[in-house]
N, C-alpha and C positions, 0 to 999 in steps of 0.2 A: 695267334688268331685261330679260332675255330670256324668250321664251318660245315653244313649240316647238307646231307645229300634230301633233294624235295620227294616228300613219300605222304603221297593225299591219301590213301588210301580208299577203304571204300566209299568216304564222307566227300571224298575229291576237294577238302579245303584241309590247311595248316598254318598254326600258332608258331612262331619259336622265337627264340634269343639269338642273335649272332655277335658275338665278344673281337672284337678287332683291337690288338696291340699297337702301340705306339709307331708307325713305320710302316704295320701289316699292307699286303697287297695281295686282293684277289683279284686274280687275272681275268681279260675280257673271257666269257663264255654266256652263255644263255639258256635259257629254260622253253619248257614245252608247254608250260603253263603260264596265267598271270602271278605276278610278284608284285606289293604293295610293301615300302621299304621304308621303315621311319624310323628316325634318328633319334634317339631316346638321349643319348648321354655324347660327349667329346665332340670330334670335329674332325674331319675329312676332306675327301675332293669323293662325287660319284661321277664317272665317266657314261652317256646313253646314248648309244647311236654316234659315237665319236667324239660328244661335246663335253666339256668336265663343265660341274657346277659344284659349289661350294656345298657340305654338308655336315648339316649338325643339328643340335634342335630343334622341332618344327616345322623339319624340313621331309617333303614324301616325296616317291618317286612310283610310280603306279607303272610298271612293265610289263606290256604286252609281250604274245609270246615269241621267242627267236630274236628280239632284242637283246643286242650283246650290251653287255655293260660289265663293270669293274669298278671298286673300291681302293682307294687308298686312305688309310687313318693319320691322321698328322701328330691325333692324342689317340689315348685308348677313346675307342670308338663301338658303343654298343646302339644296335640297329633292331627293331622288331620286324621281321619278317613274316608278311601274308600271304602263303598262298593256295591258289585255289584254282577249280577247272571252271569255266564259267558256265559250263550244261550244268553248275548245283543252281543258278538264280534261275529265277524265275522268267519266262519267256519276253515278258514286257519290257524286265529290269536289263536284261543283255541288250534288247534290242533300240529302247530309249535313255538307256542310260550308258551302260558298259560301251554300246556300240558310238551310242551320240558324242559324248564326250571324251573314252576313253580311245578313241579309234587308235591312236597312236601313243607313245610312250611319253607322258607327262611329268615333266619335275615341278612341284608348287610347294611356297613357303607360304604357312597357312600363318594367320595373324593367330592373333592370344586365346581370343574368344572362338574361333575355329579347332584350335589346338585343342583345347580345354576338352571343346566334344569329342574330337579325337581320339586321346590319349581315354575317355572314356569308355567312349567304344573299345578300342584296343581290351582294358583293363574287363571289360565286360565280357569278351569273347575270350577271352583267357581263362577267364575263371569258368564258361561252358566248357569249356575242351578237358578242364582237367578233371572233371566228372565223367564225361563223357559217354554219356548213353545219348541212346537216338535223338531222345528228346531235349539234348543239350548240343549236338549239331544242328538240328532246326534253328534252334536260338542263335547258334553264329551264323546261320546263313541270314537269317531275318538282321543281323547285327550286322554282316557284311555290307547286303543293300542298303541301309541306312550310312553306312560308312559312305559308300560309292558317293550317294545322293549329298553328304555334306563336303565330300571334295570337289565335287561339279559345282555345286556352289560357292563353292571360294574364290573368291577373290584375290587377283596379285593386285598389288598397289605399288605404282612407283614409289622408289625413295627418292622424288623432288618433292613430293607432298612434306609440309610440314610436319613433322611427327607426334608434334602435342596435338594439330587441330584433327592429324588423322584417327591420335587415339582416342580423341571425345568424339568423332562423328562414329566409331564403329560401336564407345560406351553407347551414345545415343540410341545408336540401332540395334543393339542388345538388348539394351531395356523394351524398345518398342513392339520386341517379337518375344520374351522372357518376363515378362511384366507378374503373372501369374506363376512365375515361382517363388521362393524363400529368400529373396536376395538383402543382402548387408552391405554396406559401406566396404566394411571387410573382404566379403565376398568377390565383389566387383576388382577391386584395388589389387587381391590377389592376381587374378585371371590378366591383369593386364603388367602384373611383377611390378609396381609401384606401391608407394606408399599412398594412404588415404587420403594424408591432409595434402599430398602434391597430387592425388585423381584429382580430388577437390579442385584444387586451385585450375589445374588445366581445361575441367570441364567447365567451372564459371568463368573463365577468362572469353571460353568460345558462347555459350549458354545464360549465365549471368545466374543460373541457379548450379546446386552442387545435384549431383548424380539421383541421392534418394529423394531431393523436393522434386527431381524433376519423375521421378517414379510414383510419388504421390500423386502429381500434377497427372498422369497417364491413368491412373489407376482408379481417381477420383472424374477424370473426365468420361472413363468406360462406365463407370457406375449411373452417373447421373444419365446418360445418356439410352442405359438399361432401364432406369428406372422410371425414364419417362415413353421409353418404345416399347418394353414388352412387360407382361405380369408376370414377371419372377419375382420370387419371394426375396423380400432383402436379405435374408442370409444365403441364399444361392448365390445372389448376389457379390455381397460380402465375398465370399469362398471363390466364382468364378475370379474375381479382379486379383484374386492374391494374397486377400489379408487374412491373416490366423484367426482374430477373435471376433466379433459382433460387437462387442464394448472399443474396441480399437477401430472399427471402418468407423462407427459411427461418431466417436471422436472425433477422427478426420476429417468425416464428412462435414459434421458442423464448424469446425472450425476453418474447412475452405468455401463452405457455401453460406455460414450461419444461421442455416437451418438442419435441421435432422434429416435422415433420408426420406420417412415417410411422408413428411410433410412437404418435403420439394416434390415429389411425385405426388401428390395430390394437388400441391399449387400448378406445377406445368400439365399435369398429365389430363389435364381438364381443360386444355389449350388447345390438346390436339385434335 
């Protein structure tokens, strides 16, 4: 087991690795700082404030400071460790964010599509640090508040929820706020560690369509609804909803409206 003494230096935040062996134990002790704790690899028990919880992938524990807590690895157990002084955020972000929600010492098992961002963020702040000039600790701290702001947002979900209908209701909600990214079948299927043709089948058992009709269904219902409320040009258009090409919305669009864009927004838009 290794383990690293916390040195923010004059940035007052830090990245690092912590390697825990099969057995390893660190002892209760605490920090002066916050610590943000996540479980990259293996599987554990973290002890906070006296309580042990299960730990292993996708799992954070966000500690406040003078919170004792302790580690023990059941496998080899690697951990990303964040830490940081909270006078580097910003005066709002301590006070509605750090202060609102992190007041006390939080463990939360963040779902797939949580994680996902996550682990990006992480990957993102790593890569500022190891450059590290001024203007690459700005970027982790602007990367840190975005971190904060998506673990307040998380959600725990009981495990009496059905776990097929919970992971097409958060598919569902992914799409509804992600619509305008690059998203594949693939893509999706990953993020929730399933195979495609069983995302499929889970989200039209609850839906009755599969994951990408129902992204067209979203993506074609923003468009027409653009195209009859404001004068954006259809390729703004086009681009705002998501789709790569102009030959490809419009495709879509006629074949879910059977008319072209221009000409649905000239037939409604004279309605209004």
């Amino acid at each position: 087991m290794s383990r690293r003494i916390l040195d923010l230096d004059n940035h007052g935040i830090n990245l690092y690795e912590s390697k825990h062996v099969d057995g390893g134990v660190v002892q209760e002790h605490h920090h002066t700082v916050h610590q943000l704790l996540y479980a990259l690899e293996g599987e554990g028990k973290i002890k906070l404030n006296g309580t042990d919880y299960p730990f292993f992938q996708d799992h954070v524990a966000v500690i406040t400071p003078y919170t004792t807590h302790s580690i023990v690895s059941d496998t080899k157990l690697t951990v990303l460790v964040l830490a940081f002084d909270e006078s580097i955020l910003e005066t709002s972000v301590q006070k509605d964010l750090l202060h609102q929600f992190f007041a006390g010492t939080r463990f939360i098992q963040l779902n797939p599509f949580d994680s996902s961002h996550v682990r990006q963020l992480l990957r993102k702040m790593l890569y500022e640090q190891t450059h590290g000039d001024s203007i690459n600790f700005v970027a982790m701290k602007i990367f840190l508040s975005e971190l904060l702001l998506k673990l307040a947002r998380s959600q725990n979900h009981s495990e009496a929820f059905d776990a097929n209908l919970l992971r097409a209701e958060r598919l569902r909600k992914y799409i509804d706020t992600h619509y305008y990214e690059l998203i594949s079948a693939e893509s999706l299927s990953a993020k929730l560690g399933l195979s495609t043709r069983h995302m499929n089948n889970i989200y039209k058992e609850r839906y009755q369509v599969t994951p990408i009709q129902y992204l067209t269904e979203v993506r074609i219902g923003l468009a027409k609804k653009m195209l009859i409320e404001t004068n954006k040009d259809i390729v703004s258009i086009c681009f705002e909803v998501g789709f790569e090409s102009l030959s490809t919305f419009y495709r879509t669009f006629k074949n879910s409206t059977d008319v072209a864009p221009n000409k649905y927004r000239k037939a409604y838009k004279s309605e209004q």
